[in-house]
C-alpha positions as CSV (number, residue, x, y, z in Angstrom):
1,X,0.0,0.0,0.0
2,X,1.3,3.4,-0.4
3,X,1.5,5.6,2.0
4,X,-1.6,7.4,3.4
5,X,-1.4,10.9,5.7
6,X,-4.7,10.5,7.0
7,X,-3.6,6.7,8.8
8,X,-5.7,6.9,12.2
9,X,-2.3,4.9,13.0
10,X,-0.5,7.9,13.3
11,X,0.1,10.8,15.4
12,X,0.9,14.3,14.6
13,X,4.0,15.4,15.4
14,X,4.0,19.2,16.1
15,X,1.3,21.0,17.8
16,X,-1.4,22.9,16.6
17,X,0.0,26.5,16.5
18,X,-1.8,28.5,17.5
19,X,-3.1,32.1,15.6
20,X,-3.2,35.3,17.0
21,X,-6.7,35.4,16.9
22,X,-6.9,31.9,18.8
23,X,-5.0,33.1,21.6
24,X,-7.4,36.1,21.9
25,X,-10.2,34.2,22.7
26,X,-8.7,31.2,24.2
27,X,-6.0,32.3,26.9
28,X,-6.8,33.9,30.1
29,X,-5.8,37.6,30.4
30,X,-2.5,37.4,32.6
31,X,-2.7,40.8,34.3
32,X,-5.8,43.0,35.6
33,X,-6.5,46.1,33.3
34,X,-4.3,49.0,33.6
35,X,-7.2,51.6,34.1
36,X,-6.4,54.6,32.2
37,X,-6.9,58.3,33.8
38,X,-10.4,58.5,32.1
39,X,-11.7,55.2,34.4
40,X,-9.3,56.4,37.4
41,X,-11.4,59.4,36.9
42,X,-14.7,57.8,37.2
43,X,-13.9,55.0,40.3
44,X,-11.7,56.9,42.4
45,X,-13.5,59.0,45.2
46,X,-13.4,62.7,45.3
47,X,-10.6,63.4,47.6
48,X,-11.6,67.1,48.3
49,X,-15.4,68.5,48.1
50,X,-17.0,70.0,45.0
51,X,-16.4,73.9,45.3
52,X,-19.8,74.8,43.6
53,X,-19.5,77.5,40.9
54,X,-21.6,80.7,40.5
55,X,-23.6,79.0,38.6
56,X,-24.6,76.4,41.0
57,X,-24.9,78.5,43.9
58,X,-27.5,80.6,41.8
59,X,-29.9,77.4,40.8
60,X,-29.3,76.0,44.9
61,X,-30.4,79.0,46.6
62,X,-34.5,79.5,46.2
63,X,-35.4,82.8,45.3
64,X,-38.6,84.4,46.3
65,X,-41.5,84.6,43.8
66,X,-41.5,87.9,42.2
67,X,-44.1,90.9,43.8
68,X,-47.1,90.7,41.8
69,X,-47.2,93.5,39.6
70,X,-49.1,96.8,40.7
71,X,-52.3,97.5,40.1
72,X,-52.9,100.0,37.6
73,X,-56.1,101.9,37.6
74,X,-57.6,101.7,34.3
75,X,-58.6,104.3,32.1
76,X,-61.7,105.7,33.0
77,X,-64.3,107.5,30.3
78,X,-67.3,109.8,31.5
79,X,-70.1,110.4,28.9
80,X,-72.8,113.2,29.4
81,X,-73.0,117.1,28.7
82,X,-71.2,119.7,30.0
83,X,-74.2,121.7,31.3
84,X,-75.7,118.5,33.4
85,X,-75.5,118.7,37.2
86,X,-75.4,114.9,37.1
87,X,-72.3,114.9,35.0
88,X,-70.6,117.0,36.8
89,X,-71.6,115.1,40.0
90,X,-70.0,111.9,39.0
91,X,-66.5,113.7,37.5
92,X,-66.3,114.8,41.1
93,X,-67.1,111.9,42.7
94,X,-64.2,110.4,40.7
95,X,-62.1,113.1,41.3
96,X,-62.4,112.7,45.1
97,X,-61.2,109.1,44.6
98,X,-58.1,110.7,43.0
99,X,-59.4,109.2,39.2
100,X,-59.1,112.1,36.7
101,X,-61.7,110.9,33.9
102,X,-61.8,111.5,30.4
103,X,-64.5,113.8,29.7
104,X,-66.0,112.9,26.3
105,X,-69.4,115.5,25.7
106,X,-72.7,114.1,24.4
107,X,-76.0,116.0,23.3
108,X,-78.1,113.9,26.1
109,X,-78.6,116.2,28.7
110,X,-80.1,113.1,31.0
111,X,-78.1,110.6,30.1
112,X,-74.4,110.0,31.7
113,X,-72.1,107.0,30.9
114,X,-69.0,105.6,33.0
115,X,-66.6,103.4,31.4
116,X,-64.1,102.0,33.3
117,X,-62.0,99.5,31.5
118,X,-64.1,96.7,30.3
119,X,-67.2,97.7,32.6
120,X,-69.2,100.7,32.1
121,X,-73.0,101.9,34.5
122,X,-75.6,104.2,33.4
123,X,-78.0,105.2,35.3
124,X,-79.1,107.5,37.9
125,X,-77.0,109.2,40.6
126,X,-77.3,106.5,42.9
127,X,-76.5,103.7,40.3
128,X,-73.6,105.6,39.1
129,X,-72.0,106.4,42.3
130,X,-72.4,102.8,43.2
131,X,-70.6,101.6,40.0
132,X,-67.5,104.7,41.5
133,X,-68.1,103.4,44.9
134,X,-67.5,99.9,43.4
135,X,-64.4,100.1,41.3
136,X,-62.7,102.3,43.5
137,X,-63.5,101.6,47.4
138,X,-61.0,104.7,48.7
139,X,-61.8,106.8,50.2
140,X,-65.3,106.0,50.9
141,X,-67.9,108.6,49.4
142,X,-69.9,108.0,53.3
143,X,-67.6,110.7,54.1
144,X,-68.5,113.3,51.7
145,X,-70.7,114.8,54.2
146,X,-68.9,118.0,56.1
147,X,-67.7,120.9,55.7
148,X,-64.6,122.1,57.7
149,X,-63.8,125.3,59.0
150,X,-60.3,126.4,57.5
151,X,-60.0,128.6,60.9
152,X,-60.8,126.6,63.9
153,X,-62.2,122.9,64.3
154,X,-65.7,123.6,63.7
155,X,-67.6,121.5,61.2
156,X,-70.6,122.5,59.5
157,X,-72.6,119.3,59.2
158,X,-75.6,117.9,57.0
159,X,-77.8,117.8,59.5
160,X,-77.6,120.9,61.9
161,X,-76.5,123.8,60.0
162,X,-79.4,125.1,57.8
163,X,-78.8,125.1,54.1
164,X,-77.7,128.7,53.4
165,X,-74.9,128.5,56.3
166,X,-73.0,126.0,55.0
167,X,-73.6,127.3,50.7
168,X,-72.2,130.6,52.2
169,X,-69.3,128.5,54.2
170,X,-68.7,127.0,50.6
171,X,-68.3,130.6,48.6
172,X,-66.1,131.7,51.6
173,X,-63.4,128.7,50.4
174,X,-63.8,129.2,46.5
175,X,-62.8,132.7,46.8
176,X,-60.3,132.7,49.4
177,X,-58.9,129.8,46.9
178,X,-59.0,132.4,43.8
179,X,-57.8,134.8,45.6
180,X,-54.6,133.4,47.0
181,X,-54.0,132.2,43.5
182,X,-54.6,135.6,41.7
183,X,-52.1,136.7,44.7
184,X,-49.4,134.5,44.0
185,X,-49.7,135.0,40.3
186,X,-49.2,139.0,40.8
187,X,-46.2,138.4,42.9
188,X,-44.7,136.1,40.1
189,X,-45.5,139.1,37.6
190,X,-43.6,141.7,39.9
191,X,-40.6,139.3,40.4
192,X,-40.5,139.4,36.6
193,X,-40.5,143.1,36.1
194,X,-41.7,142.5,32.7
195,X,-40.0,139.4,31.5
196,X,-41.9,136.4,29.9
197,X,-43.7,133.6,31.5
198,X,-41.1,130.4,31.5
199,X,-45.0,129.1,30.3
200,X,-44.5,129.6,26.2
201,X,-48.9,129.3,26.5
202,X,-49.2,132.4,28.4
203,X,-47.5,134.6,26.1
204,X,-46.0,137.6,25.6
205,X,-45.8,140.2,28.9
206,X,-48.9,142.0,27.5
207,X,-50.7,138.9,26.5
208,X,-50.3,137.8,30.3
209,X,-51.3,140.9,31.6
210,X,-54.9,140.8,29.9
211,X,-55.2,136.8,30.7
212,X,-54.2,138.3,34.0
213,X,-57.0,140.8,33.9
214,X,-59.9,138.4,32.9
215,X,-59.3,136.4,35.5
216,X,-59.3,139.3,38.1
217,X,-62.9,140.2,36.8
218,X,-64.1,137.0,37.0
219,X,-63.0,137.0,40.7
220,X,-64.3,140.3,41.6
221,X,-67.4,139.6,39.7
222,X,-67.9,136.3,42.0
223,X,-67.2,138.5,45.4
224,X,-69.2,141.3,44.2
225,X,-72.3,138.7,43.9
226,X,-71.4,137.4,47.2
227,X,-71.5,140.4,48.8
228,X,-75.0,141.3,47.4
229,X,-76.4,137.6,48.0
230,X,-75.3,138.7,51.8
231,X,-77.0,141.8,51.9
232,X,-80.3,141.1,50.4
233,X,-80.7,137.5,51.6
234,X,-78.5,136.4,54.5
235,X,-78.3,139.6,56.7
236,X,-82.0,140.3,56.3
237,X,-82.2,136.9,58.2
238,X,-80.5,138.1,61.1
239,X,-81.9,141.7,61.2
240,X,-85.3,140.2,62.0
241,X,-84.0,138.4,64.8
242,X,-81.8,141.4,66.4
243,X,-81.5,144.1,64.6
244,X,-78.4,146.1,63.6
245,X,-76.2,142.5,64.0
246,X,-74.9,143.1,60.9
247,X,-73.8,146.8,60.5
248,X,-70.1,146.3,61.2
249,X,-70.7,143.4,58.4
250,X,-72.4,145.7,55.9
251,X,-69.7,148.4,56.5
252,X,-67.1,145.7,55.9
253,X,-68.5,145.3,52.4
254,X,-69.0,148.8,51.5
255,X,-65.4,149.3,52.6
256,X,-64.2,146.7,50.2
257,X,-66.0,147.4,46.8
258,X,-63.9,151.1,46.2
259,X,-60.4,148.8,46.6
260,X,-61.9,146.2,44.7
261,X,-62.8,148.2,41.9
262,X,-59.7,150.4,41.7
263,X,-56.9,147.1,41.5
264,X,-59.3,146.6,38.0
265,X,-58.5,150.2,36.6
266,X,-54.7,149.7,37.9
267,X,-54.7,146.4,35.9
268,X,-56.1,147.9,33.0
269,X,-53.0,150.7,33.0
270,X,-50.6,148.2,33.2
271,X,-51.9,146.9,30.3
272,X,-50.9,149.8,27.7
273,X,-47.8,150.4,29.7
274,X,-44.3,148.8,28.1
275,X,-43.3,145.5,29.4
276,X,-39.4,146.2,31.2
277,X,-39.7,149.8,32.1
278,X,-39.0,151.3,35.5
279,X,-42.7,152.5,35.2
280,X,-44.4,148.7,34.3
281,X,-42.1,147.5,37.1
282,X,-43.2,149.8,39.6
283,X,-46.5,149.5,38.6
284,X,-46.5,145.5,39.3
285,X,-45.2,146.0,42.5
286,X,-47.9,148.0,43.4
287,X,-50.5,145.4,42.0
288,X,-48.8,142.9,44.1
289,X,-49.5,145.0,47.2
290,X,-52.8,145.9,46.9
291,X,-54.0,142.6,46.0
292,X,-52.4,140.9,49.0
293,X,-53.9,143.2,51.4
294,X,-57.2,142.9,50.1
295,X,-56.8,138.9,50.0
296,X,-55.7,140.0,54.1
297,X,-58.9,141.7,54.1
298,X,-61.1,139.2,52.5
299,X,-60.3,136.1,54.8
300,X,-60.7,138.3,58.4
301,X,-64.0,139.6,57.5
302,X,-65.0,135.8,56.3
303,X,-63.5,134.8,59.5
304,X,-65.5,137.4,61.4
305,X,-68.9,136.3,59.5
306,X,-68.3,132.5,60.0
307,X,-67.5,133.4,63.6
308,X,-69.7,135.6,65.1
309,X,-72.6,136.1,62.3
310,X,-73.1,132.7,60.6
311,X,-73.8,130.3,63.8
312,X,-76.7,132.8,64.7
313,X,-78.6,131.7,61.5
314,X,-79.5,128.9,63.6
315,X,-81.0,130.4,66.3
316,X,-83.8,131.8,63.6
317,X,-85.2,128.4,64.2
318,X,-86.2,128.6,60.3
319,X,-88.0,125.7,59.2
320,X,-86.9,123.5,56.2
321,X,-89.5,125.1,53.9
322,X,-88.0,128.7,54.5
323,X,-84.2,127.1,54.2
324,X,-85.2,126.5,50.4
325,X,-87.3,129.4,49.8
326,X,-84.0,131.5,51.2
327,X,-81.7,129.2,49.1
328,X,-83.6,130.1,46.2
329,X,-83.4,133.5,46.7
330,X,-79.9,133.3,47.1
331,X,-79.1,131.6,43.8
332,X,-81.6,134.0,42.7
333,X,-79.1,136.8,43.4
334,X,-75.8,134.8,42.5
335,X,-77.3,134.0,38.6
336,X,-73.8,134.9,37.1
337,X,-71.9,132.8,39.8
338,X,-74.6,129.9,38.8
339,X,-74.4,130.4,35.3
340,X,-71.4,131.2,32.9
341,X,-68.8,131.3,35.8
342,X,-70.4,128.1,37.6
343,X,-67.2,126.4,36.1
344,X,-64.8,128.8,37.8
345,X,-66.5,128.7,41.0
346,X,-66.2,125.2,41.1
347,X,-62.4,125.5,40.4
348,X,-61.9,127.0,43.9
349,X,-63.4,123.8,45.6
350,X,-62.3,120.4,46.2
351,X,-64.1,117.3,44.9
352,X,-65.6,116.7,48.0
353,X,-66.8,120.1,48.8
354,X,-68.0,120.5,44.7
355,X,-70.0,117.4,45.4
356,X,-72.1,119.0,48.6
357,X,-72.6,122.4,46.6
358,X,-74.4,120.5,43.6
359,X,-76.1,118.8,46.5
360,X,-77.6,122.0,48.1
361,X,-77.9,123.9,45.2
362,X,-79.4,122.0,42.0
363,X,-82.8,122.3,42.8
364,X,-83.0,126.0,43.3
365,X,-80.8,126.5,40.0
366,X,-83.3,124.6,38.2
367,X,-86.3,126.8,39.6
368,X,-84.5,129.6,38.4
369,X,-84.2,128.2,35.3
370,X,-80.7,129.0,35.2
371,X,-78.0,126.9,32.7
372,X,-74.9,126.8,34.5
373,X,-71.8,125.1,32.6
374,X,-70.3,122.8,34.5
375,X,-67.4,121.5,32.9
């Protein structure tokens, strides 16, 4: 037989060697693995603590909720016509809650409209000033009710002092108010000398000087109506009751009408003087004076009248029927105060003490059939 490799008879003689690949999966790996720094990095422990960054300080600490954002009051419309006492009611009503409406004027004299934001009432003066009363709770309008003294702590209340008292109280403030005004305004001039108004709306010196002198007569026609509203209505009271109480207030009135009258010819002279000369200096300074000793004037004799004259009303024991019939009377007599400078009257007042002279006085302008603009 020849000779056969594949004999069962026979052994190999070498081993098997081995590949590369063989030994890979076949022999046992003779050392642990050598971690590198990237696994040293990961089983090792933290030999020092973590000093936490900016960052992770900011996300650890808790931080307060943010304030919620303040309330804003919203923008608050008021529909109706300039010459309705119900109108101008409600804008002081909002006024007193420190809310300065839009005034937008309509041809419905009975009809008034509040928009406030999203919401809006119309209505009647009680629905309305429930709506105000409402939206803005502060200060309550329960305390529109008084009327305090400027000069002592006396308070002329709703319910004691008869009508005419407390409208007379409420003439006393708006011209002691337009007077210290028209005051401060002539000392302004005089510290000038001539110079324009830092105001570019009030105009030239001459310009100034006539708005200047509108706004005198308007005052002095308001204190000469006063005056006479006294005279024929209040004093006559008083006289029945004790007669000659009010002389020394008559004389006081008769006293004031020649100064009165003569600061409106000095203003008128001004006026057709040149602005910046020695002359229209001297002139102002002399304005200035007068007019703050009249304002001197003015509030001690309505000191003496709410004083010693005023509280005696009272005592007349009047009854609530002759309280209007007087009231009417006195608007009566007061037609331009409650007519074309109703609006400049009002100026002098504060919402509060607007609000209780449309109370006392609306019916007896409407029986006078008087048209007063309001706003």
């Amino acid at each position: 037989m020849g000779n056969n490799c594949c004999s069962p008879s026979k052994t190999r003689s070498k081993k098997l060697t081995p590949t590369p690949e063989m030994e890979f999966h076949s022999k046992a790996r003779p050392n642990k693995l050598t971690p590198t720094p990237e696994m040293e990095f990961h089983s090792k422990p933290c030999s020092k603590k973590l000093t936490p960054t900016p960052e992770m300080e900011f996300d650890s600490i808790k931080i307060p909720p943010p304030p919620p954002p303040p309330t804003t009051t919203p923008t608050v419309k008021l529909y109706g016509s300039a010459t309705s006492s119900l109108t101008a009611y409600t804008r002081f009503a909002l006024l007193y809650k420190s809310v300065s409406p839009q005034f937008v004027a309509s041809n419905m004299e009975t009809t008034v409209q509040i928009c406030a934001g999203f919401d809006s009432a119309t209505g009647d003066r009680e629905t309305l000033l429930r709506f105000v009363e409402s939206r803005f709770p502060q200060p309550p309008l329960t305390a529109v009710t008084v009327i305090r003294d400027d000069y002592r702590e006396k308070v002329y209340d709703d319910v004691t002092s008869p009508v005419i008292v407390r409208v007379v109280v409420l003439q006393h403030k708006s011209v002691r108010w337009h007077l210290e005004r028209i005051v401060r305004w002539a000392e302004d001039l005089a510290k000038r000398g001539g110079k324009k108004a830092v105001d570019p709306a009030v105009g030239s010196p001459r310009m100034e000087i006539r708005k200047f002198g509108k706004s005198y007569s308007q005052l002095l026609e308001l204190m000469l109506e006063h005056a006479q509203m006294e005279e024929r209505v209040v004093f006559p009271v008083l006289e029945m009751a004790d007669r000659g109480l009010c002389k020394g207030a008559n004389e006081e009135h008769a006293k004031h009408l020649p100064i009165m009258n003569g600061i409106k010819e000095d203003i008128k002279s001004i006026g057709v003087l040149d602005s910046g000369t020695p002359v229209y200096q001297e002139a102002l300074y002399n304005l200035s004076a007068r007019l703050k000793s009249l304002e001197g004037h003015c509030k001690e004799h309505f000191e003496e009248e709410e004083r010693d004259l005023l509280p005696l009303v009272q005592a007349t024991e009047m009854s609530k029927e002759q309280q209007k019939k007087i009231l009417v009377q006195c608007v009566n007599t007061m037609q331009g105060t409650h007519s074309h400078l109703f609006k400049v009257f009002l100026e002098g007042l504060l919402p509060q003490e607007a609000m209780l002279y449309l109370d006392l006085i609306t019916d007896a302008v409407t029986k006078n059939q008087l048209s007063p603009c309001y706003l």
